[in-house]
N, C-alpha and C positions, 0 to 999 in steps of 0.2 A: 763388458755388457753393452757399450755404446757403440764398440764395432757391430756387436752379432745382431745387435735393430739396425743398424746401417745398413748390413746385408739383407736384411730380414724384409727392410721396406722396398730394397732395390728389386727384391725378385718379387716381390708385389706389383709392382711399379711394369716390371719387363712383363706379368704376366697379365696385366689388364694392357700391356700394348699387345700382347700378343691374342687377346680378346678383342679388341677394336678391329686388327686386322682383319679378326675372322668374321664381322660383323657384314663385310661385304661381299660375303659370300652368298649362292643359293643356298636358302634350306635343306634340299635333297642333300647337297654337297656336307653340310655340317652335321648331318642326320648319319651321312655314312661313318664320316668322322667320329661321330657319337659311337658309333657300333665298336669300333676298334679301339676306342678309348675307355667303353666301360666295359671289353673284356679285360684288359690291363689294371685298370680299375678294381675291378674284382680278384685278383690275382695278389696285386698291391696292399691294398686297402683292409690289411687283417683283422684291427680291430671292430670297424661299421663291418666287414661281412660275417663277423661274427655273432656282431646286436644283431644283426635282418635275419641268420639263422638262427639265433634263437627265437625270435619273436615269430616266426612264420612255427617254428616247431609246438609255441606254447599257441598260437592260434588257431596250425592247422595240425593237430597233434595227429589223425589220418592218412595223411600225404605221407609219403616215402620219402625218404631222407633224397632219392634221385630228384625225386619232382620238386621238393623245395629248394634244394639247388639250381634245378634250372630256371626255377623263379628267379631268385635272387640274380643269379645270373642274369636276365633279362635287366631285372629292375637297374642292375648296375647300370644297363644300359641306356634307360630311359632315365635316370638319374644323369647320368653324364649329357644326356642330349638336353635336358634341363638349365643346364651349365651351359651351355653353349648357347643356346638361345636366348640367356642375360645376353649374350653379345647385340643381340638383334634388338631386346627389349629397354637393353641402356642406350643404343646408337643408329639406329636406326630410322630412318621418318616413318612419321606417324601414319602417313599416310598406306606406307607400305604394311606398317602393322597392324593394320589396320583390315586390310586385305589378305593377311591370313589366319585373320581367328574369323570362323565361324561359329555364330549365337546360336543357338536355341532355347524355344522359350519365351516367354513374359518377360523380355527387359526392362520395359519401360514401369513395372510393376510399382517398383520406389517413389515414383515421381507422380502415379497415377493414385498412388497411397494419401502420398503427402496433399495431392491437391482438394480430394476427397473428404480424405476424413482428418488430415491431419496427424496422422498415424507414422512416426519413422519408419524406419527398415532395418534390418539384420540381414547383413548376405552371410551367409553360412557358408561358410569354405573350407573342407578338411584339407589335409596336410598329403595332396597331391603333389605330383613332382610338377603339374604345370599349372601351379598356385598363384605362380607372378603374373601368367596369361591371364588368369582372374580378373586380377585388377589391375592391367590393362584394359581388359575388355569393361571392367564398370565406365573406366574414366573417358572411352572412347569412342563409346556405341552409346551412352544413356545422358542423360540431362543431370539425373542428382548429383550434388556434390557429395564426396567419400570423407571417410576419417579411419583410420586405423590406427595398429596398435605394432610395435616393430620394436626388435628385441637389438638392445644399442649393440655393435659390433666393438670389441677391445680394440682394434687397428683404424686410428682416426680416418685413416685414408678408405679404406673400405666404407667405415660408417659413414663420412660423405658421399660416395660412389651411390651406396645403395640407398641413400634417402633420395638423393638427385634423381633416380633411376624409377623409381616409386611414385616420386612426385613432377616427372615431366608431361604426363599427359593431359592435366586439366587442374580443376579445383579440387582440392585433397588437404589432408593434413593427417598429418602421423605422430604418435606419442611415443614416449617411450615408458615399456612395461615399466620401468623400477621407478615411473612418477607418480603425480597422487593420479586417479582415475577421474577426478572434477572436472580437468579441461574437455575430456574426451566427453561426458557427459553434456556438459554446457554446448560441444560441439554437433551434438547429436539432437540435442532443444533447437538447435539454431536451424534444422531440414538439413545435415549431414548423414548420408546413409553408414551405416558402420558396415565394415568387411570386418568381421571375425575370423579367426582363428581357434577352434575349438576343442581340437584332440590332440593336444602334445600337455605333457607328464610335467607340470609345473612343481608340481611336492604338495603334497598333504594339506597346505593353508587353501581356506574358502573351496576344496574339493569334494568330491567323495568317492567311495569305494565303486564305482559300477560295472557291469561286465562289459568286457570285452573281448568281444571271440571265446565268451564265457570264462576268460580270466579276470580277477577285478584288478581293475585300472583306475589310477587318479584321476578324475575329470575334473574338471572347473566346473563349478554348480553355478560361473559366471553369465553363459549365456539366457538358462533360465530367469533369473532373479534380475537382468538386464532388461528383457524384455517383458517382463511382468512391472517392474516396477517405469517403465516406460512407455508402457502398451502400445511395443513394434510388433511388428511383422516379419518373420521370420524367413527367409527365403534362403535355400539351400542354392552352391552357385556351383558348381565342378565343372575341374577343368580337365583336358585330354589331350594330350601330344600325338598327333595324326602318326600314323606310319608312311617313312621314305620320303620326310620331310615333308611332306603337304599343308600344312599349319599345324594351327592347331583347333578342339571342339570345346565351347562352353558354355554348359546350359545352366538356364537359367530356372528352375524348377519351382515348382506349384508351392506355395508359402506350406508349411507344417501345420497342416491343419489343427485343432485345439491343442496351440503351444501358444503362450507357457500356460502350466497352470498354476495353482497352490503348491504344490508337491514337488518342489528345486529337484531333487533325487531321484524322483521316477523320471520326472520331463530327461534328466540327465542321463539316464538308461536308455530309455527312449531314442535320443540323438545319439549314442552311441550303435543303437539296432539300425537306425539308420544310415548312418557313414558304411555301418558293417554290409550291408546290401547294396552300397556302391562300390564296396572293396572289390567284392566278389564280381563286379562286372568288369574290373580291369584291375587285377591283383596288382600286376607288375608295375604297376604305377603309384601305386601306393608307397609313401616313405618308411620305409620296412628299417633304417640305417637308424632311427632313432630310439633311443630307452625308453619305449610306450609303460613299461610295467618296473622302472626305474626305483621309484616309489612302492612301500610296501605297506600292508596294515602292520602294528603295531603286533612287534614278538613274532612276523615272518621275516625269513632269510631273503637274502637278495637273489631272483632268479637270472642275474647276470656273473 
């Protein structure tokens, strides 16, 4: 057992050198890269390309078995180029990172909230493949300080990599899901904007059933009931991996108008109709590799 982590951390170890290496590359140059890597990728990778075709099949039951393949296929791709741009966004100067994410949008929204009314923020950010660019672009374009939520990695050397990586761009702090939720709160009273994470399949605890892509899916009724009982502001943030390596786009959109409200469950419907109307403007970017529909009501079969 103590050889096979031995080995286990060494090829960890060689593949985040062989990540720093590519950190100094052009964009275009690691974009093409991407392209060749997430057809192999998809080739490789049997089990995720089999979650992404069934979740595209149970969301876009329509589509021809050809045309969600060649989704997924793409997605492989923009998935892999996602990967590689940790290179850039673990090691790379700020300054350079800076100069290729382009905003859109009300950035300054958070900051313009808090000085006003006193009101925090909620950046709303579905589970895009260019997530990390997110929040980069909070901590590097805006004034508010950030707090988030980050799910601990088993591999100590990772879980440091990617906290380090999260938190080099400014004032930030990050929890972890399996602690109490108190800190994050207190952090959030003290004018820390939260970057949420809203649409990945946590299990059945504090969720509920709402449609997705007219399947019912576990949502977290957490974002609701966060910001009702906080009374933020909700700003939806997406992000976009340019094509042929050009950066990347992240807008910063018009707060969710009458959110939250009384009604945890509809509001949570609601933000699912919505992610669903940014899927559709760049499917292949969507994390299609994960068990969105994981979770089941009570006395249904698993659709994996």
């Amino acid at each position: 057992m103590m050889i096979k982590q031995a080995l286990s951390q060494t090829g960890i170890r060689l593949a985040l050198a062989i990540l720093w290496l590519l950190h100094w590359l052009p964009l275009p140059v690691l974009a093409a890269i991407a392209r060749g890597m997430g057809a192999l990728l998809y080739k490789l990778a049997r089990s995720r390309r089999r979650i992404g075709l069934r979740n595209l099949e149970l969301c876009f039951p329509d589509k021809p078995l050809a045309e969600r393949e060649a989704l997924l296929r793409a997605h492989f791709g923009w998935l892999t180029h996602s990967l590689l741009d940790r290179a850039v966004l673990w090691w790379a100067s700020p300054a350079r990172i800076k100069r290729l994410i382009q905003v859109e949008g009300d950035i300054e929204l958070a900051e313009r909230e808090m000085q006003t009314s006193g009101r925090p923020t909620m950046w709303l950010c579905p589970h895009f493949v260019g997530l990390d660019v997110a929040g980069a672009a909070i901590l590097l374009c805006q004034k508010r300080p950030g707090a988030s939520i980050y799910q601990t990695q088993s591999n100590p050397l990772m879980d440091k990599l990617m906290k380090r990586g999260r938190l080099r761009f400014g004032n930030a702090e990050i929890f972890p899901r399996s602690d109490s939720v108190k800190p994050l709160l207190r952090a959030i009273k003290d004018g820390r904007g939260f970057f949420n994470l809203p649409d990945m399949d946590f299990g059945a605890k504090d969720a509920a059933f709402v449609p997705f892509f007219g399947v019912p899916a576990a949502t977290l009724l957490a974002p609701s009931r966060m910001a009702r009982m906080m009374n933020m502001v909700v700003q939806p943030v997406i992000a976009e991996i340019l094509p042929g390596g050009r950066g990347w786009r992240v807008r910063f959109m018009a707060p969710l108008a009458d959110f939250p409200t009384k009604d945890a469950e509809s509001d949570t419907a609601r933000m699912n109709r919505f992610i669903e109307g940014e899927i559709l403007k760049q499917p292949a970017q969507y994390l299609w590799v994960h068990k969105r529909f994981k979770t089941r009501p009570e006395g249904e079969t698993s659709l994996y």
